[in-house]
MIDOSE-1310 file (N, C-alpha, C; in nm, 2 decimals, decimal comma, always signed):
residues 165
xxxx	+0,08/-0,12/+0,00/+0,00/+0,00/+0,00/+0,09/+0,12/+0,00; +0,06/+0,24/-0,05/+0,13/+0,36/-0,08/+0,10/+0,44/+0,06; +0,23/+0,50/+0,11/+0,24/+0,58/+0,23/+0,12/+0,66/+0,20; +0,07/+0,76/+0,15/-0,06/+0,85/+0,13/-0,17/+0,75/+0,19
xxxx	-0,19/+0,62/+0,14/-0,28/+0,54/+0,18/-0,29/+0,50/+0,31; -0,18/+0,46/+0,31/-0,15/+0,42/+0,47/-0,16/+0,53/+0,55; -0,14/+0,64/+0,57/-0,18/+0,77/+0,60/-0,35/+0,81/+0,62; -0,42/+0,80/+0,53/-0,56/+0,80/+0,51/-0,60/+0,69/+0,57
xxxx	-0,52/+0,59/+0,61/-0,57/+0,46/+0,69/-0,56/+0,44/+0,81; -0,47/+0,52/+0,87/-0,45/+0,56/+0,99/-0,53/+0,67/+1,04; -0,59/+0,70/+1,01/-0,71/+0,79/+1,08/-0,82/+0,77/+1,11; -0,83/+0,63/+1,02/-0,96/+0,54/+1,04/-0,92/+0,42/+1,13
xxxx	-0,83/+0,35/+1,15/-0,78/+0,24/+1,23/-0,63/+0,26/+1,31; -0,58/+0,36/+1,33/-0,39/+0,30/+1,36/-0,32/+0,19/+1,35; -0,40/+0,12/+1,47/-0,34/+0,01/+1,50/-0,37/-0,12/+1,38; -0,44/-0,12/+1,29/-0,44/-0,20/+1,21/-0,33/-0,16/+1,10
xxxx	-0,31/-0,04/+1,07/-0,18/-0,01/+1,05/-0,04/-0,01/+1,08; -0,08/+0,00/+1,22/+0,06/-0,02/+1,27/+0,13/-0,18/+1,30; -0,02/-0,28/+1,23/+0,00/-0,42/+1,25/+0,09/-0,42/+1,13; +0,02/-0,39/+1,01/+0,07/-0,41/+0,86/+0,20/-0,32/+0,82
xxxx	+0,22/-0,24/+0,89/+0,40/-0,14/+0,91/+0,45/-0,25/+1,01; +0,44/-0,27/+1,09/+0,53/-0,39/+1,18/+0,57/-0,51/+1,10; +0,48/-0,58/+1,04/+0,48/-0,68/+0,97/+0,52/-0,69/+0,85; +0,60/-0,55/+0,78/+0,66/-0,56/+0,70/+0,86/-0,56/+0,69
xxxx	+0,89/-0,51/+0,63/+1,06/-0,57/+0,62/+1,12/-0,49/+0,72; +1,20/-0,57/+0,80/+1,26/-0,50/+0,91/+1,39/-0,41/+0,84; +1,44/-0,31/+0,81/+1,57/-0,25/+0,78/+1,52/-0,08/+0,85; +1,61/-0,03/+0,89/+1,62/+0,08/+0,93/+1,65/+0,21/+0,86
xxxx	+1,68/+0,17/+0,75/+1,62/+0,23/+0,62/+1,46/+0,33/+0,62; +1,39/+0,22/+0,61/+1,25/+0,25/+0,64/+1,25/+0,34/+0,76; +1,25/+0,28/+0,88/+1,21/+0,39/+1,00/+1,28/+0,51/+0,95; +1,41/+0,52/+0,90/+1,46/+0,66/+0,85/+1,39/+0,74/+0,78
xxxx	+1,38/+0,68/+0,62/+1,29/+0,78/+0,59/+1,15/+0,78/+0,61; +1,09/+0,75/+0,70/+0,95/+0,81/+0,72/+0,98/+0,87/+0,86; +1,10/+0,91/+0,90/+1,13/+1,04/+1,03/+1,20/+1,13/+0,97; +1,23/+1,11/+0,82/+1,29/+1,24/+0,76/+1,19/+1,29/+0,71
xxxx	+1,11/+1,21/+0,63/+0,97/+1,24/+0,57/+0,90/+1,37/+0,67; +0,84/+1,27/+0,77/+0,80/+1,35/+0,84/+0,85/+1,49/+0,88; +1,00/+1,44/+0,91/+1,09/+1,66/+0,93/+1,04/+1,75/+0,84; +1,13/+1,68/+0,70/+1,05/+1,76/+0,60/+0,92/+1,83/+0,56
xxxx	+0,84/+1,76/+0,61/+0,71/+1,83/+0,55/+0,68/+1,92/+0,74; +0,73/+1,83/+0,83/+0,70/+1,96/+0,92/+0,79/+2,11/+0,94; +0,89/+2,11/+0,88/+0,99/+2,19/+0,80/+0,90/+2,28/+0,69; +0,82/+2,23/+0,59/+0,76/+2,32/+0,47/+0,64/+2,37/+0,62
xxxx	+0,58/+2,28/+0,71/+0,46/+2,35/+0,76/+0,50/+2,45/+0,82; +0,61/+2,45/+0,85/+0,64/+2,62/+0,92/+0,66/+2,75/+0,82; +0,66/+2,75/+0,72/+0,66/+2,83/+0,61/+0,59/+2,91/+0,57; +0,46/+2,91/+0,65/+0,35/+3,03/+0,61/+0,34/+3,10/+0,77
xxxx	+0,43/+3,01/+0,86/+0,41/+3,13/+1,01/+0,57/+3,23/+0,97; +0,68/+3,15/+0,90/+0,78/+3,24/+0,84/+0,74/+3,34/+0,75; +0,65/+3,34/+0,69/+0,64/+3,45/+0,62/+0,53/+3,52/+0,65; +0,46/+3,55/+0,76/+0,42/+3,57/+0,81/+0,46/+3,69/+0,92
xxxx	+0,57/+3,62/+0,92/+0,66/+3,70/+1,10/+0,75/+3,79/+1,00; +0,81/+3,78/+0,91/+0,86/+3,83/+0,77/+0,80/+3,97/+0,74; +0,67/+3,93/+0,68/+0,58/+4,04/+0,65/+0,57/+4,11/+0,77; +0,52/+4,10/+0,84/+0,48/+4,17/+0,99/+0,63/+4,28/+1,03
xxxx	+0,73/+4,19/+1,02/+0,86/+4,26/+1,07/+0,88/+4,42/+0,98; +0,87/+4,39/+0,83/+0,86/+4,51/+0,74/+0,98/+4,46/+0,67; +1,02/+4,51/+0,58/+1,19/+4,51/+0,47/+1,30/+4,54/+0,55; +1,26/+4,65/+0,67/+1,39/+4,65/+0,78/+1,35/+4,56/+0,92
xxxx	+1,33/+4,45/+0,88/+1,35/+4,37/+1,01/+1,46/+4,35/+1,07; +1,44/+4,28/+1,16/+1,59/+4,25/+1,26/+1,66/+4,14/+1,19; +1,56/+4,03/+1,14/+1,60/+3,89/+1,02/+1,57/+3,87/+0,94; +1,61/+3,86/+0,80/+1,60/+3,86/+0,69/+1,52/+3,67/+0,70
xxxx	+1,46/+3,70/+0,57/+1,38/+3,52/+0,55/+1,45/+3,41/+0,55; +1,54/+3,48/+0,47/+1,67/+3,33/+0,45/+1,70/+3,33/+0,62; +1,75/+3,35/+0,66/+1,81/+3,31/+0,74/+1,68/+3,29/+0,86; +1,55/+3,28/+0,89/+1,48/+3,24/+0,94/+1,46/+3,10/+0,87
xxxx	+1,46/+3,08/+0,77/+1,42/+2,95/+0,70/+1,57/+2,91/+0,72; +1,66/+2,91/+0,72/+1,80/+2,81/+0,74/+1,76/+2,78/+0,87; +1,73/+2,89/+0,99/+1,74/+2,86/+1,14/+1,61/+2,72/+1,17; +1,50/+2,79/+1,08/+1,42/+2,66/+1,09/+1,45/+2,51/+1,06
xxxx	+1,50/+2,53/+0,95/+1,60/+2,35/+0,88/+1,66/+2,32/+0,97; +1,76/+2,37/+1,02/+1,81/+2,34/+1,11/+1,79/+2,29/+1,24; +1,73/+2,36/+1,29/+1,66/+2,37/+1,45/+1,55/+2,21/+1,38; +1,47/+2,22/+1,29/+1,40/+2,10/+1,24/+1,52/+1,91/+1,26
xxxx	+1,61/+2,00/+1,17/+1,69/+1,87/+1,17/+1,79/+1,83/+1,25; +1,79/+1,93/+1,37/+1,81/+1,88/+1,51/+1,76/+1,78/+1,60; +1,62/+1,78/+1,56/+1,51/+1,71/+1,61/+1,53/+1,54/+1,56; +1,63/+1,49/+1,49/+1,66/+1,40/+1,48/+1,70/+1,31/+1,56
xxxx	+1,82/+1,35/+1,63/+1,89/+1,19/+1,74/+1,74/+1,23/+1,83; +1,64/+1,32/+1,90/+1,62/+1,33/+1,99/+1,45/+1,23/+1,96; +1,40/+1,19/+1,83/+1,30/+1,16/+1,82/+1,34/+1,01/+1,86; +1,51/+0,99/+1,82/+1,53/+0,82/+1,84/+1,61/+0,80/+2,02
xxxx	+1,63/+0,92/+2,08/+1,57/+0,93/+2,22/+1,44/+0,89/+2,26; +1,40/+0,92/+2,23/+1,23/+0,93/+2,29/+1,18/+0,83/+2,25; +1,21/+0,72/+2,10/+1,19/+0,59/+2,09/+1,27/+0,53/+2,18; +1,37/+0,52/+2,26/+1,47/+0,42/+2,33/+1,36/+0,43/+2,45
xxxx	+1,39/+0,55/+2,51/+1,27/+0,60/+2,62/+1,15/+0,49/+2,62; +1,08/+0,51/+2,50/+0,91/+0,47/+2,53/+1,02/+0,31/+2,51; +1,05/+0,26/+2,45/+1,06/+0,11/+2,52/+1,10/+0,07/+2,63; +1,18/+0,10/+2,68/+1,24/+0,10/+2,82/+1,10/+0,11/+2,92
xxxx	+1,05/+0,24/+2,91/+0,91/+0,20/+2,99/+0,81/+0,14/+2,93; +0,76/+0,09/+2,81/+0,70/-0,04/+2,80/+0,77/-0,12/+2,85; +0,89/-0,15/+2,86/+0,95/-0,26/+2,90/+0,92/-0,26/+3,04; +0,94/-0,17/+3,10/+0,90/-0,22/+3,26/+0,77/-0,22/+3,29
xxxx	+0,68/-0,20/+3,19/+0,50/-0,29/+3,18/+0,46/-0,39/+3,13; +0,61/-0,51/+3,09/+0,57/-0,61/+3,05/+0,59/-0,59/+2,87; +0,65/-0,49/+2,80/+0,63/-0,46/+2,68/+0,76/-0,59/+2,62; +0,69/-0,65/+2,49/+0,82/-0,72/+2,43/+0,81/-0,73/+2,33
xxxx	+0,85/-0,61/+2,26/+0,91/-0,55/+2,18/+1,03/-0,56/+2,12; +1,07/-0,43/+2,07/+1,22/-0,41/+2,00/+1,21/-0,26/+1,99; +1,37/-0,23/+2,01/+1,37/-0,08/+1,98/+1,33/-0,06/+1,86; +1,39/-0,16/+1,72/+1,33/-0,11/+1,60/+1,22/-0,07/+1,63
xxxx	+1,09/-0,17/+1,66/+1,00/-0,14/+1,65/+0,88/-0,06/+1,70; +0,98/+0,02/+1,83/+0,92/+0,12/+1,89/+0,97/+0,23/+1,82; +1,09/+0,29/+1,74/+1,08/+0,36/+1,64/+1,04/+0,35/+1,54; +0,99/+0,29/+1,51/+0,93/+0,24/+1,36/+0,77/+0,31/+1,37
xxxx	+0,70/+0,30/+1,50/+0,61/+0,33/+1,54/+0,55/+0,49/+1,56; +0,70/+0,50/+1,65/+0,66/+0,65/+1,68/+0,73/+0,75/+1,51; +0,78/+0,73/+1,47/+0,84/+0,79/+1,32/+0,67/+0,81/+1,21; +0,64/+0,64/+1,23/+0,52/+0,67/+1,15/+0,40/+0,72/+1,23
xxxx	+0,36/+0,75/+1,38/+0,33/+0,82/+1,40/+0,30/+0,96/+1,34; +0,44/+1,01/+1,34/+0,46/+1,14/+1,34/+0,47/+1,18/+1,17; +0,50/+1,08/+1,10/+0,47/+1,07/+0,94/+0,32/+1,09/+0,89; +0,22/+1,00/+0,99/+0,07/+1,00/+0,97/-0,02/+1,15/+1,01
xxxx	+0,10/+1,18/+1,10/+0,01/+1,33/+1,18/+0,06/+1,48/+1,09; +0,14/+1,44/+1,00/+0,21/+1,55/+0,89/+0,11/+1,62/+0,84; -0,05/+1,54/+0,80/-0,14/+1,66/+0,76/-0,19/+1,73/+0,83; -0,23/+1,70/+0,93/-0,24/+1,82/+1,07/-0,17/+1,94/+1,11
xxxx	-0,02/+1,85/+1,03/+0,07/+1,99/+1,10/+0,12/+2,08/+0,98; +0,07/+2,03/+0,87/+0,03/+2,12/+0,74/-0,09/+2,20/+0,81; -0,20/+2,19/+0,85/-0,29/+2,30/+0,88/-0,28/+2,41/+0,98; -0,17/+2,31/+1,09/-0,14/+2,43/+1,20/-0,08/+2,49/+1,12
xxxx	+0,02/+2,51/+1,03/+0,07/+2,58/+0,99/+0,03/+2,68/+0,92; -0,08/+2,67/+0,83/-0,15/+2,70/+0,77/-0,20/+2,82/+0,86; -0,28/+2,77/+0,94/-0,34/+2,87/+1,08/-0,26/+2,96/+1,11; -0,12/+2,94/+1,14/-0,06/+2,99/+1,22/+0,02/+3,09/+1,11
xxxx	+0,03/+3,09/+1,01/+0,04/+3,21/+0,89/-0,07/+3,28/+0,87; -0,18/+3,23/+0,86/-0,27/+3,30/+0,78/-0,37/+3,40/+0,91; -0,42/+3,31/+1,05/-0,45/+3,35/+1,11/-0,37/+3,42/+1,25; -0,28/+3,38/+1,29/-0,15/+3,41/+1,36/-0,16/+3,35/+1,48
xxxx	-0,12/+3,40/+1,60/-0,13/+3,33/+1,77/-0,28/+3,36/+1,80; -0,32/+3,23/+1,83/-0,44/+3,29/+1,90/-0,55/+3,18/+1,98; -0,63/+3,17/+1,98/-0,72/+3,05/+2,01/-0,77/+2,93/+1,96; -0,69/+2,98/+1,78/-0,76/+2,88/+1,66/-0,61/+2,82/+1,65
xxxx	-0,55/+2,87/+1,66/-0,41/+2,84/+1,62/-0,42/+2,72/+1,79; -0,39/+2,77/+1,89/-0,39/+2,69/+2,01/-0,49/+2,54/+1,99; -0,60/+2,52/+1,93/-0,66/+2,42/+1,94/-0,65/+2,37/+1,77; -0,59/+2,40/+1,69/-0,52/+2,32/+1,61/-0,41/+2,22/+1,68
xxxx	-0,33/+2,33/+1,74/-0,19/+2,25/+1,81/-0,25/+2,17/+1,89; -0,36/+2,23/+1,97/-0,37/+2,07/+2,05/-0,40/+1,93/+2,00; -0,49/+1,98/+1,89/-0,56/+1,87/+1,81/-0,46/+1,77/+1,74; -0,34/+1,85/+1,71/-0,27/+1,77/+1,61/-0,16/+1,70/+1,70
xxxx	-0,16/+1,77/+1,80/-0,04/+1,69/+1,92/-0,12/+1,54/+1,99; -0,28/+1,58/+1,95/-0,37/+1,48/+2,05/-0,35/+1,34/+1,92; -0,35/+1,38/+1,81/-0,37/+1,27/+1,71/-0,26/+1,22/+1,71; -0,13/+1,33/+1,70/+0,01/+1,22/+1,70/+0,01/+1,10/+1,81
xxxx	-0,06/+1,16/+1,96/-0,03/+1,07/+2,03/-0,13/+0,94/+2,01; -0,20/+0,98/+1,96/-0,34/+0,89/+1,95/-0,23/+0,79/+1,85; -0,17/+0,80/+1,74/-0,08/+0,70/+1,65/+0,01/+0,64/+1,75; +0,06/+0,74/+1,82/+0,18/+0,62/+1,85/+0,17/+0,56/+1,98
xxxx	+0,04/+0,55/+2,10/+0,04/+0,50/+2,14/-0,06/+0,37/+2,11; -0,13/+0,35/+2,02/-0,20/+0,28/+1,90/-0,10/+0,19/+1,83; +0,02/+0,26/+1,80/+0,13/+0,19/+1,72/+0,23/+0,09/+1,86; +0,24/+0,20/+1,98/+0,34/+0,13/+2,06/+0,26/+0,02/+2,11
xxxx	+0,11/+0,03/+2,17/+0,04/-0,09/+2,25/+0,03/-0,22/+2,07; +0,04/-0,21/+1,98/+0,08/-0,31/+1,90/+0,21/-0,37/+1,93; +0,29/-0,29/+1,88/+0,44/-0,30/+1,89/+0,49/-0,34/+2,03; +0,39/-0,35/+2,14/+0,49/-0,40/+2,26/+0,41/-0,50/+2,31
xxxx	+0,25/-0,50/+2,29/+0,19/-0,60/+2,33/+0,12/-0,67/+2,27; +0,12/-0,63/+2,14/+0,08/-0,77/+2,01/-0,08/-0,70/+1,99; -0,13/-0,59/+2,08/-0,26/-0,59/+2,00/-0,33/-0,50/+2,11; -0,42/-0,51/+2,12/-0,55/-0,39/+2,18/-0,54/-0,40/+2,33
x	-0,43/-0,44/+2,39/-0,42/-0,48/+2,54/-0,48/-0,33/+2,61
């Protein structure tokens, strides 16, 4: 099935998802790019609050775009060793709930998580350029932080305990 699909399928079931992503080829390959995947497009989603903060500043701002959009790539693709932190983390404490698992597979989970929640964080973004800080912007974020978690704890209770425990 095509990532897009599996994407659109994960908002209707996760965890039948996250059976059929488990159950496929183990290489680390995969978990990679669907955590780069994911950077990247959460990287374009900040793009309309950068030009946004751009416009607002005027032609004599204090930061020119380019260099807000480098600081963002960057500061984005920082976020790398720390997401495969936070995979080591959630196994370790599934593990002391009885979880038996694999680290692959608790990164595998939370990556595509965070791959599956990318069109969400296309809209905050969206919000957060078009509309700016505010109350709509605030419950987008929450909304799309509540669905990430809703994937990967959907993906981790697969991944550590074989199913709907």
């Amino acid at each position: 099935m095509a990532v897009t699909d599996d994407i659109v399928a994960t908002y209707r079931g996760p965890t039948a998802v996250a059976r059929r992503i488990l159950a496929g080829e183990r290489h680390e390959a995969r978990a990679l790019a669907y955590l780069l995947a994911a950077l990247i497009v959460a990287y374009i989603a900040l793009w309309p609050a950068l030009s946004r903060t751009d416009v607002l500043a005027g032609p004599d701002g204090p930061v020119p775009m380019t260099q807000r959009m480098v600081a963002a790539f960057l500061g984005t693709l920082a976020l790398l060793p720390v997401f495969y932190l936070v995979a080591a983390l959630s196994r370790i404490v599934a593990g002391l709930f009885g979880g038996r698992g694999s680290y692959f597979s608790a990164r595998l989970v939370l990556f595509w998580a965070l791959l599956a929640s990318t069109p969400l964080m296309l809209l905050r973004g969206l919000v957060a350029g078009f509309i700016g800080p505010g109350p709509q912007l605030s419950v987008v974020s929450g909304a799309t932080f509540a669905v990430f978690l809703w994937f990967w704890f959907s993906g981790l209770r697969v991944a550590e305990f074989g199913g709907e425990a």
